[in-house]
C-alpha positions in Angstrom: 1.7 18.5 53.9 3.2 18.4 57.1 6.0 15.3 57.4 7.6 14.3 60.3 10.7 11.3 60.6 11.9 9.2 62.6 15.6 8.0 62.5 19.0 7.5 64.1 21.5 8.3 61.4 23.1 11.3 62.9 24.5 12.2 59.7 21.5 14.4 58.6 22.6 16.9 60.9 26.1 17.3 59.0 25.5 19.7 56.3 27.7 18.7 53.7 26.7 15.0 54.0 25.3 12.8 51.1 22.4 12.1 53.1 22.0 15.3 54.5 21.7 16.8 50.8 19.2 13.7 50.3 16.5 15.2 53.3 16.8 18.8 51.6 16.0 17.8 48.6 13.3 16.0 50.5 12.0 19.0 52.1 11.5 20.7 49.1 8.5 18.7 47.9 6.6 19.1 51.5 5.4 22.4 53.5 7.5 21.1 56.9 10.0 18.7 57.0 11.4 17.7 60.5 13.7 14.8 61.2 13.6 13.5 64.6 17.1 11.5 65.2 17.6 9.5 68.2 20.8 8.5 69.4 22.0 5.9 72.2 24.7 8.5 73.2 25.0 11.7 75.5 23.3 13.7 72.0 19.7 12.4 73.2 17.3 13.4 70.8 17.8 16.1 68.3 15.4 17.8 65.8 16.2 18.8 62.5 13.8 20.9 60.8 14.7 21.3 57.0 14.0 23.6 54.1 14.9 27.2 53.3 16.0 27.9 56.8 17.4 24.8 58.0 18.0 24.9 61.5 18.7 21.6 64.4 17.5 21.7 67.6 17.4 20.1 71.2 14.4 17.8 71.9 12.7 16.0 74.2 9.8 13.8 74.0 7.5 16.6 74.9 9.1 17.6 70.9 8.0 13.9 69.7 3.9 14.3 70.4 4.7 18.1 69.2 5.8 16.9 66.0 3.6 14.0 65.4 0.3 15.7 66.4 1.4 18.2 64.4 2.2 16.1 60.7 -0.1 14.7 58.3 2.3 11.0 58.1 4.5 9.8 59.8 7.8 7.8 58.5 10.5 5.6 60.3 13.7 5.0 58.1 13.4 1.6 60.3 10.9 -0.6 61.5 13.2 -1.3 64.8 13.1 1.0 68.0 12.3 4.5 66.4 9.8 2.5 64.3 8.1 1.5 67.5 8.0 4.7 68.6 6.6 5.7 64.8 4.1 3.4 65.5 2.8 4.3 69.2 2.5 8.3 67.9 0.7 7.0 64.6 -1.9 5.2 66.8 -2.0 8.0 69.4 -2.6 10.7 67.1 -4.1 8.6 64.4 -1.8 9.1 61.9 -0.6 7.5 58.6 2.4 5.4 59.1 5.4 5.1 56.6 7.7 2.3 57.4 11.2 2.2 55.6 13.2 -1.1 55.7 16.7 -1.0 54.8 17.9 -4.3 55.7 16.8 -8.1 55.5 15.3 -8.1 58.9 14.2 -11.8 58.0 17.2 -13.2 56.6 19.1 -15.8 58.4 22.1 -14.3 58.4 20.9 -11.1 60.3 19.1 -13.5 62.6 22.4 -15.4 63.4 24.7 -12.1 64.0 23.1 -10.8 67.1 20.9 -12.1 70.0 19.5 -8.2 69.7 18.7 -9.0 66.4 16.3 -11.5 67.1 14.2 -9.3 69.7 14.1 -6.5 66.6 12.9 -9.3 64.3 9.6 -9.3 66.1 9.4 -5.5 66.7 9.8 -5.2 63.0 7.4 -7.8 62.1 5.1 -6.0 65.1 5.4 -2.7 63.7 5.3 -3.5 59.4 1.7 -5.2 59.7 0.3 -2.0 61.2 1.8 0.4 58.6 -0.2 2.0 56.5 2.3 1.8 53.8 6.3 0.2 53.2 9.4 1.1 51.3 12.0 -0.9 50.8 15.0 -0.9 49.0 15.2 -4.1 47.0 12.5 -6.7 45.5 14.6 -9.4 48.0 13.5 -7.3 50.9 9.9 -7.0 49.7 9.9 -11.2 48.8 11.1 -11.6 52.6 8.1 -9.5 54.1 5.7 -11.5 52.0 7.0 -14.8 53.5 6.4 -13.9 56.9 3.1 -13.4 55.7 3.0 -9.0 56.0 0.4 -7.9 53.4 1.0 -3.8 54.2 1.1 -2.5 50.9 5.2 -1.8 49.4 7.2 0.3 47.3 10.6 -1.2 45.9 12.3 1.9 45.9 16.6 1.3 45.9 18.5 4.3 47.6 20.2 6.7 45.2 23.7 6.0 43.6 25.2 8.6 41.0 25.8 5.4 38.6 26.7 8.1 35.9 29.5 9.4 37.7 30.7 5.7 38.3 30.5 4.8 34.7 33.5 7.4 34.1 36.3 5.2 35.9 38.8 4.4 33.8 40.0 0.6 34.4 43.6 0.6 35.5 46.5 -1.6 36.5 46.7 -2.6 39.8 50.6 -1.1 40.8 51.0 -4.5 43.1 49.0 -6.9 42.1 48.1 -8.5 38.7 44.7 -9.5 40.2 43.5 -6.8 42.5 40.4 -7.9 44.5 38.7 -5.4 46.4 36.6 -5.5 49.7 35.2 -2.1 51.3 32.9 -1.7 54.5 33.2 -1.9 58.1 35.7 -3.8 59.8 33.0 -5.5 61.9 31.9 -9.7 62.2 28.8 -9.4 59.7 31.0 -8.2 56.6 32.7 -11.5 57.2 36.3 -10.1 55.3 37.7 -13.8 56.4 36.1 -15.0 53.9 38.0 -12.6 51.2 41.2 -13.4 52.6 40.6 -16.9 52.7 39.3 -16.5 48.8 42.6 -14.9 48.5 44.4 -18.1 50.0 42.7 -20.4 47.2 43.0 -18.0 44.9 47.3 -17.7 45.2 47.4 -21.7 46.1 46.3 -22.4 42.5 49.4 -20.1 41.6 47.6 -16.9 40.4 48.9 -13.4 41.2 46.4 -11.7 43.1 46.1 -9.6 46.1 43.2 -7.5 48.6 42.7 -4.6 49.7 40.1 -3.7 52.1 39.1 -0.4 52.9 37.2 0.5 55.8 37.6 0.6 59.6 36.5 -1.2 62.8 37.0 -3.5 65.9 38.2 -6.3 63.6 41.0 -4.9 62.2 43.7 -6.3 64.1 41.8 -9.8 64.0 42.6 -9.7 59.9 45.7 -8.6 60.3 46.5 -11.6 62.2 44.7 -13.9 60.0 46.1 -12.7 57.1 49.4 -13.2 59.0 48.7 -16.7 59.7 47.3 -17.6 56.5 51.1 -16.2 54.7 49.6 -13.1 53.1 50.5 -10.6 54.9 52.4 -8.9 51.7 48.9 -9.8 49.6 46.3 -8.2 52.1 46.2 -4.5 52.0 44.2 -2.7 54.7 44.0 0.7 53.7 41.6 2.4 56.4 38.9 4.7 55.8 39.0 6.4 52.1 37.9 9.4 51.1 37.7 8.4 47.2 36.8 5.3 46.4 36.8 5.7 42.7 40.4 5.6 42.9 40.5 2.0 44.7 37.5 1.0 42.1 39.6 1.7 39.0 42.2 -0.4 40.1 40.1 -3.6 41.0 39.5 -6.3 38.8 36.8 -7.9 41.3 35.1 -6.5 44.1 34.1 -9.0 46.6 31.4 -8.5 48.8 31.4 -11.2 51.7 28.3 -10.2 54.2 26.2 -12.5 56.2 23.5 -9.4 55.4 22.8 -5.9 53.6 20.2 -3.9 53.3 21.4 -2.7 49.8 24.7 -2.8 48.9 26.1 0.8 47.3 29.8 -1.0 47.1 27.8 -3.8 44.1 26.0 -0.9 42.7 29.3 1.8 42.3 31.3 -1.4 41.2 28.7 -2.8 38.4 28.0 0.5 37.5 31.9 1.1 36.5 32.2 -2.3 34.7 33.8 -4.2 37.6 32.6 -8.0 38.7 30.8 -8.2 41.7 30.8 -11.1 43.5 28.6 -11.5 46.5 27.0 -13.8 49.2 23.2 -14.2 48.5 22.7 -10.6 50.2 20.9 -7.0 49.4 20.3 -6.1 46.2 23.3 -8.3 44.4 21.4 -11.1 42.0 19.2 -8.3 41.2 21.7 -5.9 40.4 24.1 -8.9 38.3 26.7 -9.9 40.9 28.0 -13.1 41.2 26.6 -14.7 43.8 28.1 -17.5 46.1 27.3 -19.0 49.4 29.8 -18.8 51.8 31.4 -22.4 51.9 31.5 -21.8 47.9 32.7 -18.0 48.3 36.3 -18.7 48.0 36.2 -21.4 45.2 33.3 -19.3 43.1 36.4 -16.2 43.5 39.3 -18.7 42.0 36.6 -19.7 39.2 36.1 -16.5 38.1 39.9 -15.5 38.3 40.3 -19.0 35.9 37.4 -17.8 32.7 35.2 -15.3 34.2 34.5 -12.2 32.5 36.3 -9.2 33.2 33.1 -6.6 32.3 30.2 -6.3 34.5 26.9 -5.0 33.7 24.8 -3.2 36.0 21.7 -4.0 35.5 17.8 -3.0 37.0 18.9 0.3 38.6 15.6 2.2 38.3 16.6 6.4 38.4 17.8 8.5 35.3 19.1 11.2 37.7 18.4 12.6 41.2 15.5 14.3 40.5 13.6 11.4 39.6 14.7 9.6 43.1 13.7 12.3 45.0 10.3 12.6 43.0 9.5 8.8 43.4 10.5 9.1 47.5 8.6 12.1 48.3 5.6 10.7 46.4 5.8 7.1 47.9 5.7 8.9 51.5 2.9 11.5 50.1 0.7 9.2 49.1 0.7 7.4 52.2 -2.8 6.6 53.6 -4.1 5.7 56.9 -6.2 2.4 56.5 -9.6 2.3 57.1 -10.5 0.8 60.7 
């Protein structure tokens, strides 16, 4: 079976990359395996073709019809611009289309963030109800295309987190703080960190010794720095940058917050539930499924302080569906194998 994908993460053509080793394990199961990845910068297009003798390439969209004459299905790893293109070779060449959705495309708070947003909202919707088949990566995501009334057919299928290796943090002291809170992705406007730091303002108002640190980077960085500044916790707020090892920063949180007006998933809730640690988390990705706390965000900060007052200091992780790699990788490369063109 001949499968060709469409994307824009230009990670898969980083050997040595988690999801690079994720499309080689991919390419194991099928005969050909190429990834198409588009990017908005000077790279263009580039094809990866992966297996035994992995090699990427130059393309052009001459290498698009190549490709998707060539393949048996088609899949998208979004239902945005490459899943528009997806879609208009999958109706060319008649083809059986896999859509992947990785994010709550429908949720108000992805709606809000962006007027861009809005015009992919009705690509996506566009593109999912002529797919011949979906995966997404939480039930949330799959209750969200069923209210917009999209009736392809779906696979719940979560990306892959080595929970195992997670479970082996030890829990330690935090060497600063006696409450260590814990924030980690980009330092962008829809991770909303103001709402941590101002969680971390009610939380040291009702006299409790805590402090955050955020790890990640972005254009907001100097924009928290201020606000924590103005807010009189500059000694309390920790911005840490990019980190290679996160278990290091896990083992030392007592809560890991996770503020987002959207996710597609959310590792961070996974890792951190998965090592024991609360979670608590706007009403976003995979979070009430996987047993986060979860808060709206004019109750974020006061649902933090009530946890720091009696909340439990274990966390359970709870509906992750993979024993081991193997079994994610089997359940992927079926879900896009199995993939059928409907019947006109």
């Amino acid at each position: 079976m001949r499968v060709v994908i469409f994307s824009t993460d230009r990670n898969i053509l980083k050997p040595g990359t988690a999801v690079y080793k994720r499309q080689q394990a991919y390419a194991e199961y099928f005969e050909s395996y190429v990834v198409l990845v588009f990017s908005r910068r000077r790279h263009g297009l580039t094809a990866i073709s992966l297996g035994e003798s992995a090699h990427a390439y130059p393309a052009s969209m001459r290498t698009v019809i190549r490709e998707a004459r060539l393949a048996d299905i088609i899949s998208t790893q979004d239902p945005f611009e490459t899943g528009f293109v997806a879609w208009v070779c999958s109706f060319i060449f008649k083809k059986a289309l896999h859509v992947q959705v990785h994010t709550d495309v429908f949720g108000p708070g992805y709606k809000a963030h962006h007027f861009l947003n809005r015009i992919r909202r009705l690509v996506a919707a566009f593109v999912l109800r002529r797919a011949s088949h979906i995966r997404v990566v939480s039930e949330g995501i799959r209750e969200a295309l069923q209210r917009q009334g999209i009736k392809t057919p779906s696979t719940v299928l979560p990306i892959f987190v080595d929970v195992h290796s997670f479970e082996k943090i030890p829990r330690l002291k935090h060497p600063q703080f006696k409450i260590s809170l814990l924030a980690i992705g980009r330092l962008e406007s829809e991770k909303q960190f103001s709402l941590c730091i101002r969680a971390l303002k009610t939380i040291r108002n009702a006299h409790h010794d805590a402090g955050l640190t955020i790890i990640g980077t972005g254009s907001l960085k100097e924009r928290l720095v201020r606000e924590a500044k103005d807010a009189g916790l500059e000694r309390f707020v920790l911005l840490v940058g990019e980190q290679p090892n996160i278990k290091y920063f896990l083992a030392q949180a007592d809560l890991v917050l996770v503020s987002s007006r959207y996710e597609g998933y959310g590792m961070v809730t996974i890792e951190a539930l998965a090592a024991g640690i609360p979670v608590l988390s706007t009403p976003v990705g995979v979070g009430q499924e996987a047993g986060a706390m979860i808060a709206h965000e004019e109750e974020f900060a006061d649902a933090a302080l009530r946890w720091i007052e009696s909340g439990s200091r274990q966390a359970t992780l709870k509906n992750y569906p993979y024993a081991d790699f193997d079994e994610y990788v089997n359940r992927y490369c079926e879900d896009i194998a199995t993939t059928k063109k409907p019947v006109a």
